[in-house]
KESETI-162310 format. One record per residue: residue in three letters; residue number from 1; x, y, z of N, C-alpha, C in turn. Coordinates in nm, 4 decimals. Example, Ala and Ser with C-alpha at 12.3 -4.5 7.8 and 13.67 -1.06 7.14 Angstrom:
2
> ALA_1_1.3190_-0.5690_0.7800_1.2300_-0.4500_0.7800_1.3200_-0.3300_0.7800
> SER_2_1.2850_-0.2250_0.7080_1.3670_-0.1060_0.7140_1.2900_0.0030_0.7870
END
This chain:
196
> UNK_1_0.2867_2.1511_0.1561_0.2577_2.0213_0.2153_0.1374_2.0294_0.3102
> UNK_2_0.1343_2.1255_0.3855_0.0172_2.1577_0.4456_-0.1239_2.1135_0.4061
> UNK_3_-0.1405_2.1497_0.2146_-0.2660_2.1170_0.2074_-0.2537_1.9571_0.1578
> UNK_4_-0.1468_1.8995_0.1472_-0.1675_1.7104_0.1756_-0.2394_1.6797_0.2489
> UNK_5_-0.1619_1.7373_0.3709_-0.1635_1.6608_0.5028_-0.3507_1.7095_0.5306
> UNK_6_-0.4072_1.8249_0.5188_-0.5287_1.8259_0.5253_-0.6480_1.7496_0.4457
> UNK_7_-0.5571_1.7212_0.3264_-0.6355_1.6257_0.2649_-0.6336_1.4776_0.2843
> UNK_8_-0.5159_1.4842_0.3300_-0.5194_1.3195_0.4040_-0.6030_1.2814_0.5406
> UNK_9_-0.5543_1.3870_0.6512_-0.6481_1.3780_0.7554_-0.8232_1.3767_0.6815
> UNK_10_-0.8521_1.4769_0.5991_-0.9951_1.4647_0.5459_-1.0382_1.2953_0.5227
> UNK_11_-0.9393_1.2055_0.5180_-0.9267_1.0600_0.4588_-0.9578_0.9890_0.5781
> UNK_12_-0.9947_1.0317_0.6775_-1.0081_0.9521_0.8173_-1.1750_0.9267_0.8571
> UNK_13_-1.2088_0.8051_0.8859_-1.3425_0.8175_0.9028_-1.2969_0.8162_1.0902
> UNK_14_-1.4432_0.7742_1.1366_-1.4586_0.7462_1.3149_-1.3175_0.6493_1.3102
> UNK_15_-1.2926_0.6637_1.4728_-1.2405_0.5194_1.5459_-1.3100_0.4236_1.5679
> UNK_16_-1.2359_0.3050_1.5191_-1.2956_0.1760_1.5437_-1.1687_0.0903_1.6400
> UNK_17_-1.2528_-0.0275_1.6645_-1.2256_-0.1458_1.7889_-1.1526_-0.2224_1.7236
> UNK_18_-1.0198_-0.2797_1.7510_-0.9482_-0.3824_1.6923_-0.9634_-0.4696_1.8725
> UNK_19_-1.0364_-0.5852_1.8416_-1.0094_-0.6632_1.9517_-0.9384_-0.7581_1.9901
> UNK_20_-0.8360_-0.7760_1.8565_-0.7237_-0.8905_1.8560_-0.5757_-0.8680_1.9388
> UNK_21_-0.4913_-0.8884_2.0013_-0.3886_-0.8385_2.0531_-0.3071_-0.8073_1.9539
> UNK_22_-0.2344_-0.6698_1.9627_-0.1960_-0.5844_1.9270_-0.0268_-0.6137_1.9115
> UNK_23_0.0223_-0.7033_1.9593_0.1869_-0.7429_1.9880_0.2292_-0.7879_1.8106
> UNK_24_0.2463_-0.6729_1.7407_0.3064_-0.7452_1.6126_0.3824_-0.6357_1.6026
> UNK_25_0.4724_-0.6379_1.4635_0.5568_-0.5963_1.4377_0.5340_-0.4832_1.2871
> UNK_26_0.6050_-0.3768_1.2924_0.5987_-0.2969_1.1653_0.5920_-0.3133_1.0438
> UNK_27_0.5016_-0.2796_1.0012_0.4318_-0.3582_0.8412_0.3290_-0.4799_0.8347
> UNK_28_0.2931_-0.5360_0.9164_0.2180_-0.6387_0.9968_0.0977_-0.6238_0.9477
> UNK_29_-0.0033_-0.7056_0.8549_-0.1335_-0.6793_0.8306_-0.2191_-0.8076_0.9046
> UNK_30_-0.3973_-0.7129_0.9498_-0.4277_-0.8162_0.9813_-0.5755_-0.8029_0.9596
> UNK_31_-0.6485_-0.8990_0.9255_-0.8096_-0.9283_0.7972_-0.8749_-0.9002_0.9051
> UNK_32_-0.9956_-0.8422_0.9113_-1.0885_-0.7438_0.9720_-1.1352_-0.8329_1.1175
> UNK_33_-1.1678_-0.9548_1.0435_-1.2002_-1.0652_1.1119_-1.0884_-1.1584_1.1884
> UNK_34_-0.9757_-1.1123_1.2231_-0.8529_-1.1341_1.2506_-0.8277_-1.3000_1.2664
> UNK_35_-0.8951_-1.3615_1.1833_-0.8717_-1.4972_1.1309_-0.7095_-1.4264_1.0570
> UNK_36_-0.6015_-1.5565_1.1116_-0.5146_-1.6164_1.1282_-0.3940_-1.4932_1.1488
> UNK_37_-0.4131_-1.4181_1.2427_-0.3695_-1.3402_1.3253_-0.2631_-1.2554_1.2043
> UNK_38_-0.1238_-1.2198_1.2506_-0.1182_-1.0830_1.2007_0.0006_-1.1375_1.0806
> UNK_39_-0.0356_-1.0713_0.9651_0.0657_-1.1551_0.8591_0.1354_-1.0715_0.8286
> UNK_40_0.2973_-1.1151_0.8150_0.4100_-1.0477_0.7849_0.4097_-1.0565_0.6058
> UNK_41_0.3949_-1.1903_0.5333_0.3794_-1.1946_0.3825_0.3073_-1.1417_0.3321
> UNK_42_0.3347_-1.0084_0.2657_0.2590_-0.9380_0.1960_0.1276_-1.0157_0.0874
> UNK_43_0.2182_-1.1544_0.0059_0.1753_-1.1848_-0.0720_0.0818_-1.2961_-0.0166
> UNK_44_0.1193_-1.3445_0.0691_-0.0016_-1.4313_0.1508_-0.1335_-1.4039_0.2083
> UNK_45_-0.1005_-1.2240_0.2633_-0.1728_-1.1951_0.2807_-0.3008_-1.1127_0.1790
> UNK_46_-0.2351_-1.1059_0.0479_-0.3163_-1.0226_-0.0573_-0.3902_-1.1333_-0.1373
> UNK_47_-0.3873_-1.2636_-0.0650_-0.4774_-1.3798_-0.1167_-0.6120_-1.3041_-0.0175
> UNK_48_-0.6432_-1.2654_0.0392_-0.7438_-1.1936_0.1233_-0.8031_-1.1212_0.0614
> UNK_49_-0.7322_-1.0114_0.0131_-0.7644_-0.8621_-0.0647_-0.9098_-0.8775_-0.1679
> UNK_50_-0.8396_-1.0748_-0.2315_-0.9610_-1.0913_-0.3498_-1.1295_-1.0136_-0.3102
> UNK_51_-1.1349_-1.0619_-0.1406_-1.2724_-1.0343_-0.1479_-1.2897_-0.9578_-0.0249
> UNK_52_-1.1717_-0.8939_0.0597_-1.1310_-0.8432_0.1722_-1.1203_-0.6833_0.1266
> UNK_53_-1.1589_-0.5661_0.0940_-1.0877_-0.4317_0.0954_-1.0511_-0.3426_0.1984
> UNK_54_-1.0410_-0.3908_0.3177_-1.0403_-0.3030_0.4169_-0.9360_-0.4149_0.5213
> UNK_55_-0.8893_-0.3631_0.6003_-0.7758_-0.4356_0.6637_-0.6686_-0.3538_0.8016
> UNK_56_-0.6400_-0.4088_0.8878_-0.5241_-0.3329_0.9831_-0.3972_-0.3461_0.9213
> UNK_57_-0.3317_-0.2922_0.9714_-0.2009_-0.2588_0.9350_-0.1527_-0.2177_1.0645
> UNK_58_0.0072_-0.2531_1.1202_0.0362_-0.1863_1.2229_0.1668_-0.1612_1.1789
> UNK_59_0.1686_-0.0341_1.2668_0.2836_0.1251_1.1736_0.3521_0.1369_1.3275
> UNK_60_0.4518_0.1420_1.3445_0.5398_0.1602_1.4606_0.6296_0.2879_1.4666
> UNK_61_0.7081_0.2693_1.3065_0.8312_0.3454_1.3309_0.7780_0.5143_1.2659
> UNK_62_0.6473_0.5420_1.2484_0.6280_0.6799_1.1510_0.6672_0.7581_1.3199
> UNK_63_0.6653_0.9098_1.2787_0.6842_1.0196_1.4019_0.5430_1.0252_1.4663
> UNK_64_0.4857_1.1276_1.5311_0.3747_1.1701_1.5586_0.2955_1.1603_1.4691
> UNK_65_0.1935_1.1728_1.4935_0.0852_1.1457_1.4155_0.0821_1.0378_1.2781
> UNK_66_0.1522_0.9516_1.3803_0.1721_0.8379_1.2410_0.1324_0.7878_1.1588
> UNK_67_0.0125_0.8326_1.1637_-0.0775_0.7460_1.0073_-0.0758_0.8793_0.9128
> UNK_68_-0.0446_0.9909_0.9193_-0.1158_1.1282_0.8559_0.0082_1.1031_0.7630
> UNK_69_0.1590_1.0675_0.7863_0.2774_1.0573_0.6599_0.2146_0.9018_0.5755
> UNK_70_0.1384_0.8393_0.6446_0.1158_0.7289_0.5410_0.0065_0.7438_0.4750
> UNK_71_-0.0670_0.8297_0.5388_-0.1766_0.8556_0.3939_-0.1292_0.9469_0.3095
> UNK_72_-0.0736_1.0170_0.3544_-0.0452_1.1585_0.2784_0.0702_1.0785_0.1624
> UNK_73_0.1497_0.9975_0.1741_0.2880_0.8927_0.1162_0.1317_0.8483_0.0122
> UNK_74_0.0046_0.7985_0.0611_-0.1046_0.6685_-0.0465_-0.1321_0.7455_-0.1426
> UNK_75_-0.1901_0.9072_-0.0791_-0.2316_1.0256_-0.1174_-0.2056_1.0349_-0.2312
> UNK_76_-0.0647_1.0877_-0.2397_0.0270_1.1422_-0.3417_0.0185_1.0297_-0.4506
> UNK_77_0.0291_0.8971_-0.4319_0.0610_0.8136_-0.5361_-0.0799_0.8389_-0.5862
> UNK_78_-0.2411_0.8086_-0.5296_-0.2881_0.8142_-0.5920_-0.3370_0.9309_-0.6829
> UNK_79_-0.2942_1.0749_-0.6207_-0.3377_1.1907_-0.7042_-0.1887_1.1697_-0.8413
> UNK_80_-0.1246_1.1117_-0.8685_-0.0360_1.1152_-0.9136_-0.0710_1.0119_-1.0832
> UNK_81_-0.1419_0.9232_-1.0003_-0.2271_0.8301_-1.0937_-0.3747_0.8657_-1.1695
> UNK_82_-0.4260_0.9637_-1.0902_-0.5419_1.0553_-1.1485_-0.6609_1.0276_-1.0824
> UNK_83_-0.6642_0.9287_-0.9606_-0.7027_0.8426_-0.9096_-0.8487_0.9539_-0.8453
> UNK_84_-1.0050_0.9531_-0.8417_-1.0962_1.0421_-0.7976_-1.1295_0.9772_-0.6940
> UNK_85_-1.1476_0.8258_-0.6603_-1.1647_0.7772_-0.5282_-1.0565_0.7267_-0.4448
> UNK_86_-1.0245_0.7822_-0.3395_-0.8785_0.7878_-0.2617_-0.9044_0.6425_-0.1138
> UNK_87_-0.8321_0.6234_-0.1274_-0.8249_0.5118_0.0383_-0.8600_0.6256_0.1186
> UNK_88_-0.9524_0.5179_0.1864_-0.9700_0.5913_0.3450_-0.9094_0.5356_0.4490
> UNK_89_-0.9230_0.5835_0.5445_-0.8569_0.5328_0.7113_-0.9467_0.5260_0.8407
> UNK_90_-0.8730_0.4548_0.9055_-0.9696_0.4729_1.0456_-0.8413_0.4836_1.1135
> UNK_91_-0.8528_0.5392_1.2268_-0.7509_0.5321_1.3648_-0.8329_0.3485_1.4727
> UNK_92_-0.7494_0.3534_1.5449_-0.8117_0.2466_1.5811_-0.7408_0.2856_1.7749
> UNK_93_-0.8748_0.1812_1.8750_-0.8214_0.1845_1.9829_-0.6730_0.1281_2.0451
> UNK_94_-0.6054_0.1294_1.9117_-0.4194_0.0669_1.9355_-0.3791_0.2145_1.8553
> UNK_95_-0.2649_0.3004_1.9437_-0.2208_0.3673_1.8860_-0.1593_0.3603_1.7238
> UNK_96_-0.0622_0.2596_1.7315_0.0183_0.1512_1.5809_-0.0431_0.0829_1.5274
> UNK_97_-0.2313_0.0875_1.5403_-0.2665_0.0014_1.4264_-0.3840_0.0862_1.3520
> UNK_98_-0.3895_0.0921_1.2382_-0.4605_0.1429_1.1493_-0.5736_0.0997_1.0651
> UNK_99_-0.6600_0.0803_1.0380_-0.7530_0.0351_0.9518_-0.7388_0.1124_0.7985
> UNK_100_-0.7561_0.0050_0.7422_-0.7064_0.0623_0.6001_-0.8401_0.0263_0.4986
> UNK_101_-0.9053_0.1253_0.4166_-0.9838_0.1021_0.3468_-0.9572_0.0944_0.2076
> UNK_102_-0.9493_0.0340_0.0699_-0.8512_0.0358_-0.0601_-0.9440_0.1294_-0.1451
> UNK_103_-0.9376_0.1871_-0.2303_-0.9575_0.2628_-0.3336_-1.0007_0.1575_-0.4577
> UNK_104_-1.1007_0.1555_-0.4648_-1.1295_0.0326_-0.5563_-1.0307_0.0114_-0.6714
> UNK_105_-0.9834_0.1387_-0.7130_-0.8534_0.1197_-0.8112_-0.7964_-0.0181_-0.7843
> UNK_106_-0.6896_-0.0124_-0.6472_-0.6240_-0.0884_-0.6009_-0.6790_-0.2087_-0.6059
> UNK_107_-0.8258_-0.2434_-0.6023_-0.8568_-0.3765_-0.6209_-0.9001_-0.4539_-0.7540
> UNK_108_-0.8902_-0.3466_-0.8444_-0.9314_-0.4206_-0.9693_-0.8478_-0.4938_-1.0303
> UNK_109_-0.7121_-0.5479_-1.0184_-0.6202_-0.6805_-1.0313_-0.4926_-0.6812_-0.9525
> UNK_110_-0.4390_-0.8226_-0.9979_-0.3626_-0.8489_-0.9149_-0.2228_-0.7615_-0.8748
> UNK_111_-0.2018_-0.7335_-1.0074_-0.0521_-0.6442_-0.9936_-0.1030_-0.5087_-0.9127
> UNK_112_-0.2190_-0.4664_-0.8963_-0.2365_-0.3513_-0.8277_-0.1828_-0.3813_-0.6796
> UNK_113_-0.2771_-0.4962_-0.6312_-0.3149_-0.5331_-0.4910_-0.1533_-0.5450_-0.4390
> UNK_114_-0.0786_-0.6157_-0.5306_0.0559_-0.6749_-0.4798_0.2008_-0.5069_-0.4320
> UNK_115_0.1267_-0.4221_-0.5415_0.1920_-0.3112_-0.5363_0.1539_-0.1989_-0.4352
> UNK_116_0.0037_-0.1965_-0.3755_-0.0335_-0.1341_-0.2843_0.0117_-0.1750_-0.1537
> UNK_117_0.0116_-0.2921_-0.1550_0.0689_-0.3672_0.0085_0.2376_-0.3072_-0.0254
> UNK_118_0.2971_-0.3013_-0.1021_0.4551_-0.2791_-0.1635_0.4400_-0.1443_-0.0924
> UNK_119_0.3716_-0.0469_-0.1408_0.3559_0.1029_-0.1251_0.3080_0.1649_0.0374
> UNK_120_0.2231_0.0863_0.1000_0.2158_0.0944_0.2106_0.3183_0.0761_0.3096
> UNK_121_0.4229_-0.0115_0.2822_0.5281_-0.0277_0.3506_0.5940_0.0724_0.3285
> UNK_122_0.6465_0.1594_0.2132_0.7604_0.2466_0.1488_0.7897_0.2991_0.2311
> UNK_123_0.6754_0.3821_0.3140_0.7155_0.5457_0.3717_0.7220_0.5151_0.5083
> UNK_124_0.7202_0.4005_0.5795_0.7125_0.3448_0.7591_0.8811_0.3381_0.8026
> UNK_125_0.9400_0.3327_0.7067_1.0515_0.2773_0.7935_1.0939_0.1366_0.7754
> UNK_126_1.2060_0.0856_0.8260_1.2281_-0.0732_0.8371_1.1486_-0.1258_0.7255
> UNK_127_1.1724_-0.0504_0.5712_1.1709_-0.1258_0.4651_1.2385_-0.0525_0.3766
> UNK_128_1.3117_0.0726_0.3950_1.3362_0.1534_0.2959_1.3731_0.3303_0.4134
> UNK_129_1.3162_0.4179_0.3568_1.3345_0.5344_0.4147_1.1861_0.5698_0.4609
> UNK_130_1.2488_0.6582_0.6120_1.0911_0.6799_0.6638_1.0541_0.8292_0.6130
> UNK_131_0.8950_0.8008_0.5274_0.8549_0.9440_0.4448_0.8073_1.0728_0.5542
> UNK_132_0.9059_1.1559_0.5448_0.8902_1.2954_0.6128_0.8110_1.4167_0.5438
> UNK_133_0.7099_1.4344_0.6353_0.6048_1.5147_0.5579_0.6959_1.6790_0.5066
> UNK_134_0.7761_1.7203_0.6071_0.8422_1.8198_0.5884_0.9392_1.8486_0.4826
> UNK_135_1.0291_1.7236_0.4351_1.1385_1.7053_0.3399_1.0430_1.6647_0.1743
> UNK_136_0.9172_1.6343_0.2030_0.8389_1.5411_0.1289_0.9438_1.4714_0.0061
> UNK_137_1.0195_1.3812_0.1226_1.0798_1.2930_0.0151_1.0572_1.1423_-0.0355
> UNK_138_0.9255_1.1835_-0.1159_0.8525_1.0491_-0.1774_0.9209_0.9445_-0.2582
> UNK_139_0.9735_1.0442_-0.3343_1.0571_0.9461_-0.4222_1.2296_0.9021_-0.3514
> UNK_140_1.2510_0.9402_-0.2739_1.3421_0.8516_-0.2109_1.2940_0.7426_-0.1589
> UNK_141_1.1684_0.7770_-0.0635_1.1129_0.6437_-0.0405_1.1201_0.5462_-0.1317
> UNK_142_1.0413_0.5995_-0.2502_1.0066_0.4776_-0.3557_1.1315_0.3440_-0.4147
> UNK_143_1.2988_0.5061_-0.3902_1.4345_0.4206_-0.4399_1.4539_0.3943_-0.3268
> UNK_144_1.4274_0.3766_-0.1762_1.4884_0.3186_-0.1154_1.3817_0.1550_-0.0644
> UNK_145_1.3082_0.1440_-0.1534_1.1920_0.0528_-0.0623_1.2265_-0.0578_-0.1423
> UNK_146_1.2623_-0.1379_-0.0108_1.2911_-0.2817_-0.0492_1.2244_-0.3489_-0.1532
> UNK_147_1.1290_-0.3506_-0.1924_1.0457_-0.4292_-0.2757_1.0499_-0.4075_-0.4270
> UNK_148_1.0954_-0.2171_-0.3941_1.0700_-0.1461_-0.5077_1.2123_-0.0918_-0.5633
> UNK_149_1.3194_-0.1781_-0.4946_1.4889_-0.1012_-0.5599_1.5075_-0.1803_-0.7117
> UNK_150_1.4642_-0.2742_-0.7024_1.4827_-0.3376_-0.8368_1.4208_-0.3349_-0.9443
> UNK_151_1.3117_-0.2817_-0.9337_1.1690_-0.2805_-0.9949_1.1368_-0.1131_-1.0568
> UNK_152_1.2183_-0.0285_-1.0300_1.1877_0.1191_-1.0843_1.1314_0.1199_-1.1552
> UNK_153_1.2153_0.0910_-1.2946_1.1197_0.1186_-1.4073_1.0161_0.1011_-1.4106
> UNK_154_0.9585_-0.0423_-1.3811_0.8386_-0.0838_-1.3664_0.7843_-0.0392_-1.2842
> UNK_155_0.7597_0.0566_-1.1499_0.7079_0.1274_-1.0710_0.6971_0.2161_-1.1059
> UNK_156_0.7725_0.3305_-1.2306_0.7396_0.4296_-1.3184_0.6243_0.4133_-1.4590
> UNK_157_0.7100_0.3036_-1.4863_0.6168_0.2646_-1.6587_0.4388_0.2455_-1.5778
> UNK_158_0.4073_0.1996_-1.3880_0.2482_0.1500_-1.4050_0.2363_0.3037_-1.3397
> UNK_159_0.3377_0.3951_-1.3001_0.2787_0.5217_-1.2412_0.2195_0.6176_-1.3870
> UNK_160_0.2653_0.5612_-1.5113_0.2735_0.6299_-1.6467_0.1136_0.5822_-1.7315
> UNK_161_0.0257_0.4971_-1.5980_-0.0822_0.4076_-1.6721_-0.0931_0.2984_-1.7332
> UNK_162_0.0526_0.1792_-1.7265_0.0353_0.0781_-1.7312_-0.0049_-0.0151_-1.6527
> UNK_163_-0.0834_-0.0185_-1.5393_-0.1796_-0.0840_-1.4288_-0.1974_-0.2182_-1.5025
> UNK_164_-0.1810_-0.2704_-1.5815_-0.2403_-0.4277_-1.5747_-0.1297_-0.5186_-1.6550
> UNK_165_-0.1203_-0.6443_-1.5966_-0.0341_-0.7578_-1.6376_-0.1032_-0.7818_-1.8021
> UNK_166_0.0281_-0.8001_-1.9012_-0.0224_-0.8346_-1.9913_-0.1367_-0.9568_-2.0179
> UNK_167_-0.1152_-1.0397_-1.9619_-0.1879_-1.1590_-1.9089_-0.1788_-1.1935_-1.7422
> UNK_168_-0.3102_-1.1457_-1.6933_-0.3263_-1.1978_-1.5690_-0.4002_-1.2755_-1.5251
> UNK_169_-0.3105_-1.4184_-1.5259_-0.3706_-1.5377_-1.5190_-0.3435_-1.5783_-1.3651
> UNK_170_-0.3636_-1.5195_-1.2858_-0.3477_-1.5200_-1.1481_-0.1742_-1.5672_-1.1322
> UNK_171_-0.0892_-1.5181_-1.1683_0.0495_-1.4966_-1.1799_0.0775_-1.4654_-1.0498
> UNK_172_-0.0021_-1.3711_-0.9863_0.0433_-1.2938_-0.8727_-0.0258_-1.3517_-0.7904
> UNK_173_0.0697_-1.4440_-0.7208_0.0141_-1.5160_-0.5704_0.0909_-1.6378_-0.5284
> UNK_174_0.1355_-1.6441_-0.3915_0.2385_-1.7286_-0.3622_0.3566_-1.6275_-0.3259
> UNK_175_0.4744_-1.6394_-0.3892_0.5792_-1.5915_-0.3798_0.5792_-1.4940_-0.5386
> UNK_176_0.4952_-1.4828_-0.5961_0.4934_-1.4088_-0.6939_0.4069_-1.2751_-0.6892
> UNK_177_0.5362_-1.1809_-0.6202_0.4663_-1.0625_-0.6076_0.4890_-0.9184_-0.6839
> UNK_178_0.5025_-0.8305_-0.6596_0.5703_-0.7186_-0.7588_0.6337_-0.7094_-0.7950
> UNK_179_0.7427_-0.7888_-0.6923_0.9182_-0.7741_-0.7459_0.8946_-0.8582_-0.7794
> UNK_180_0.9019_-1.0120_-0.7455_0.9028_-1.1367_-0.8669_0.8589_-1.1209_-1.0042
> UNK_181_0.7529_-1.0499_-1.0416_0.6737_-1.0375_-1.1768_0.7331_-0.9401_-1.2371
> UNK_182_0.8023_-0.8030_-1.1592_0.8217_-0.7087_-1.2657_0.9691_-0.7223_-1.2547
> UNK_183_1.0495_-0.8003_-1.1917_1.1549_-0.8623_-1.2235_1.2124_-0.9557_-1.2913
> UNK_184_1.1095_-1.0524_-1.3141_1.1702_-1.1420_-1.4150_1.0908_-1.1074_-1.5399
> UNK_185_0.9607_-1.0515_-1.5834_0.9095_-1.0146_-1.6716_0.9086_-0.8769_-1.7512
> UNK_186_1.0162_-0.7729_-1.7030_1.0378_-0.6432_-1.7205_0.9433_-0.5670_-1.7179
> UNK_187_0.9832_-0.4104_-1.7242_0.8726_-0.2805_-1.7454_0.7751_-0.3479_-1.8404
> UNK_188_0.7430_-0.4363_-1.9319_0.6878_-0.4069_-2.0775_0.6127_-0.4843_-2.0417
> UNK_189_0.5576_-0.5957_-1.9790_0.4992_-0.7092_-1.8740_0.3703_-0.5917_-1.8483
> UNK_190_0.3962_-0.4493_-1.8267_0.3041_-0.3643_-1.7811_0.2061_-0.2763_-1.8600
> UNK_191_0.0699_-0.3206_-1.9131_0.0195_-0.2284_-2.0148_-0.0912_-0.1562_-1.9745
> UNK_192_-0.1791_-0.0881_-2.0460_-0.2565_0.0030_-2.0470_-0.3677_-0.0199_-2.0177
> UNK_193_-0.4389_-0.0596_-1.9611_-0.5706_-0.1022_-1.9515_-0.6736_-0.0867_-2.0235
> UNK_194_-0.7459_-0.2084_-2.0762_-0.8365_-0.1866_-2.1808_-0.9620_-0.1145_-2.1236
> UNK_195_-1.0013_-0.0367_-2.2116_-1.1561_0.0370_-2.2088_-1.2721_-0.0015_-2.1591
> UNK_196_-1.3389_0.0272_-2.0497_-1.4958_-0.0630_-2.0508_-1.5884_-0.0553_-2.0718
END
């Protein structure tokens, strides 16, 4: 685990200035430009993402060095996916808030965006189980994360390279987020991405 965690810290650029007040709550995202302050709806807030890739996040419940189990938790999914450009991070002048940079992966459609905000929550706590760099128990996280208890398969079948909605006709937005789509539309809803 050691060399994660070095490769995750490697994932950190400078500290930057969050000048918005800081009083939110765990899992809490908020747009660079902190127009309309700190959003708890994942899916409200990934109406942003369209043209937004970078973003705060505030993390409360990780141990010490609390952002190093949540990259190292992004890390893993994306070396897992085959992924060569990884999210970056910033620390910020709020201990619990983080700047989050996306992996262009994550932004090339909707079912990504909806599942990365899903995945960022997994390993914090107060959504599921909090990811311990020592136990590295990822995949408990994954079965214990609210978003993602119902949805397995389908969180396996897009870890297997099915990344895109069979038809994504902007499906994903509103109240239609990972679990809504890969719940009422099953694993098979999830295919392969065409060639470019």
């Amino acid at each position: 685990m050691n060399t994660m965690v070095k490769k995750a810290e490697a994932l950190f650029g400078e500290e930057v200035t969050v000048k918005h007040p800081c009083n939110s709550t765990n899992g809490y995202f908020l747009r660079l430009g902190h127009q309309g302050g700190w959003y708890r709806c994942r899916e409200q807030f990934q109406a942003f993402i369209n043209t937004e890739y970078s973003f705060y996040m505030y993390v409360e419940l990780l141990p010490a060095k609390r952002h190093i189990p949540l990259a190292c938790f992004i890390l893993k999914t994306e070396i897992m996916l085959g992924l060569k450009n990884f999210t970056t991070y910033n620390r910020t002048n709020f201990t619990n808030v983080v700047k989050i940079n996306m992996s262009p992966f994550w932004c090339k459609n909707n079912i990504r965006k909806t599942l990365f905000t899903a995945l960022l929550r997994a390993p914090i706590g107060g959504y599921g189980e909090t990811y311990d760099l020592d136990k590295d128990n990822y995949f408990e996280c994954i079965d214990a994360c609210q978003y993602l208890q119902h949805s397995k398969s389908s969180f396996y079948r897009f870890m297997a390279g099915y990344t895109c909605l069979k038809e994504d006709k902007n499906q994903v937005r509103g109240s239609s987020g990972w679990a809504f789509i890969t719940s009422s539309y099953g694993p098979k809803c999830l295919i392969v991405p065409a060639k470019s």
